[in-house]
C-alpha positions in Angstrom: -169.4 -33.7 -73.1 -168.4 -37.1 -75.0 -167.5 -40.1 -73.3 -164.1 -42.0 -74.0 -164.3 -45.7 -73.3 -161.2 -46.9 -71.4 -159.7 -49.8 -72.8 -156.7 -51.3 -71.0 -155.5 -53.1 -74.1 -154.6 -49.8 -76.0 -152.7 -49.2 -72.6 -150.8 -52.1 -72.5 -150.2 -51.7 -76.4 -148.4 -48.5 -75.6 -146.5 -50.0 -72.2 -145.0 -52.7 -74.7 -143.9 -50.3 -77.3 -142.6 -47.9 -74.5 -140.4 -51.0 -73.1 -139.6 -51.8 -77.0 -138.1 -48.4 -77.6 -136.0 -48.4 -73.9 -134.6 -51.7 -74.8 -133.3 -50.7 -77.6 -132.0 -47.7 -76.6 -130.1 -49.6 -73.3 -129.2 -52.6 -75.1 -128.4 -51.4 -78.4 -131.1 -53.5 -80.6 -130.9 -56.0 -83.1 -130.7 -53.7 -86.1 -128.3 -50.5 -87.2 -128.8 -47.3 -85.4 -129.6 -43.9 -87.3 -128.4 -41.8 -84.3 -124.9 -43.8 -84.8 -125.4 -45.7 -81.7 -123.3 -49.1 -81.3 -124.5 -52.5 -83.1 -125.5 -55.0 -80.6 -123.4 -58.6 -81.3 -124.7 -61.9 -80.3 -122.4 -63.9 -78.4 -121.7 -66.9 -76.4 -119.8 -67.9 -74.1 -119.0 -71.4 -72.7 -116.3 -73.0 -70.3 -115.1 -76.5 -69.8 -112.0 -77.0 -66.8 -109.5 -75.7 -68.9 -110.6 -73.3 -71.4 -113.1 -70.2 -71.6 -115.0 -70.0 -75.1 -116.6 -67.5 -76.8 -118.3 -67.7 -80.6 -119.3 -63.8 -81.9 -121.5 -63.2 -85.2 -120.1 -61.1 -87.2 -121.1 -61.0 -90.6 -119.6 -58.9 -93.1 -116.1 -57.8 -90.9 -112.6 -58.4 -92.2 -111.0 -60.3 -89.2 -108.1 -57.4 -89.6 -111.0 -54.7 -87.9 -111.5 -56.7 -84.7 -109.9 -55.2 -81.8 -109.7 -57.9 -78.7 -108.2 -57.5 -75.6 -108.1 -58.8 -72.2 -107.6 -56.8 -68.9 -107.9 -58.4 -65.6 -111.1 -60.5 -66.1 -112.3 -58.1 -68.3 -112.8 -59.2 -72.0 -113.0 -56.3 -74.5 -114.0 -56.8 -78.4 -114.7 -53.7 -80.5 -115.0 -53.4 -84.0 -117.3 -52.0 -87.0 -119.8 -53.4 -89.4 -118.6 -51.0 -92.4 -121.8 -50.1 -94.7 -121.2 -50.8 -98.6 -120.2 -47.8 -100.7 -123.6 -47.2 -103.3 -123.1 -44.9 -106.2 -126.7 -45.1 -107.1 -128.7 -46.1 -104.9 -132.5 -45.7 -106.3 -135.5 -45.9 -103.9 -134.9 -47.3 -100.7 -137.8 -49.1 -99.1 -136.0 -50.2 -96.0 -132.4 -51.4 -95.1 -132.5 -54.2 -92.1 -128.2 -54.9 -92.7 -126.3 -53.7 -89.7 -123.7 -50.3 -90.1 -121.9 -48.9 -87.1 -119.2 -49.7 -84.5 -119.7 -52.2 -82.0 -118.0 -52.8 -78.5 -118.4 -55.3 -75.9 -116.8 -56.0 -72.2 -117.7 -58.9 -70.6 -116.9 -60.5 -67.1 -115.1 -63.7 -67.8 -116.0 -66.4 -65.3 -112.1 -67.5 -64.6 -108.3 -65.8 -64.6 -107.4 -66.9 -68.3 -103.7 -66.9 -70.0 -104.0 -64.1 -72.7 -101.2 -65.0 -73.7 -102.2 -68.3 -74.8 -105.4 -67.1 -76.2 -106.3 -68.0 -79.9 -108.4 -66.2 -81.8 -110.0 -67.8 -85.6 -112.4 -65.6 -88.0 -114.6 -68.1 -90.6 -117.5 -67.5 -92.4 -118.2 -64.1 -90.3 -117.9 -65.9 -86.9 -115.5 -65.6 -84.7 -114.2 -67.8 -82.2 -112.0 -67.1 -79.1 -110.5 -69.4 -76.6 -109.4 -68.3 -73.6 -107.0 -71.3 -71.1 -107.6 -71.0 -67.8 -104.4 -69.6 -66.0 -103.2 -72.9 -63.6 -104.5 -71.7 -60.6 -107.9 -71.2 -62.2 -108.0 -74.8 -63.4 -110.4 -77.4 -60.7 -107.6 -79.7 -58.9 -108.2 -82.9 -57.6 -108.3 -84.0 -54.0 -107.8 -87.1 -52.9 -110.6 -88.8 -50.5 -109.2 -90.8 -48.1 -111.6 -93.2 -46.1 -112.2 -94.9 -42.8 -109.1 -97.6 -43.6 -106.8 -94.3 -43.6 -108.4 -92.4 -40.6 -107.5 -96.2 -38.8 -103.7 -96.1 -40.0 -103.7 -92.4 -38.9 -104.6 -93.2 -35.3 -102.6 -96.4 -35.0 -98.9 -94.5 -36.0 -100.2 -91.6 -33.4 -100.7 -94.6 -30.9 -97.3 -96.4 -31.5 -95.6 -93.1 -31.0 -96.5 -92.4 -27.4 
């Protein structure tokens, strides 16, 4: 009978590649996917009172195969990172570009005019912005202090 000494490293080694592989799987990865799974696109999104923003990386797509639209508070972009056409390839060693559709839906934070909405593509980014629809827009209230709350009570006085 041998003996195997546990080591809880080699077992943590294997947890982190496990989480590696379900990550990637959920979330799409960094890289293209052999199994034609979707590309994931990094993204960001910002708002200021008026506008919703949102800058995608998209190297390598013609602006013309960007679908965009918004339903509800739903944002939708979907598109495809088309892979070069090779006659001859050669040996391949390993291929890190990104090839496959991609498709995101995001939650937008505010009701936005979709109408209004302008979309650039520049140097493989693009950029979106979103207005806020006028009811989605902050409004201002006036604060009124003690010297009001004082001429409030005196007209209620002089009409009794």
């Amino acid at each position: 009978m041998s003996l195997t000494r546990w080591s809880p490293f080699r077992q943590m080694m294997s947890l982190q590649d496990e989480m590696e592989r379900l990550t990637e799987r959920a979330f799409g990865g960094q890289g293209w996917q052999p199994d034609g799974g979707t590309v994931m696109v990094p993204m960001d999104m910002t708002e200021t009172d008026n506008e919703v923003m949102l800058t995608a990386s998209l190297p390598g797509v013609k602006p013309e195969d960007v679908d965009i639209t918004v339903t509800g508070n739903t944002l939708n972009i979907r598109g495809e990172f088309k892979a070069e056409e090779e006659k001859e390839r050669g040996n391949v060693y390993f291929r890190e570009r990104r090839y496959g559709s991609f498709h995101r839906s995001l939650m937008l934070p505010s009701d936005v005019d979709a109408d209004k909405a302008e979309a650039t593509f520049e140097n493989g980014v693009l950029k979106l912005k979103l207005p806020k629809t006028e009811e989605a827009r902050p409004k201002q209230i006036e604060v009124k202090g003690q010297q009001g709350k004082q001429q409030i009570e005196a007209q209620g006085k002089q009409k009794s």
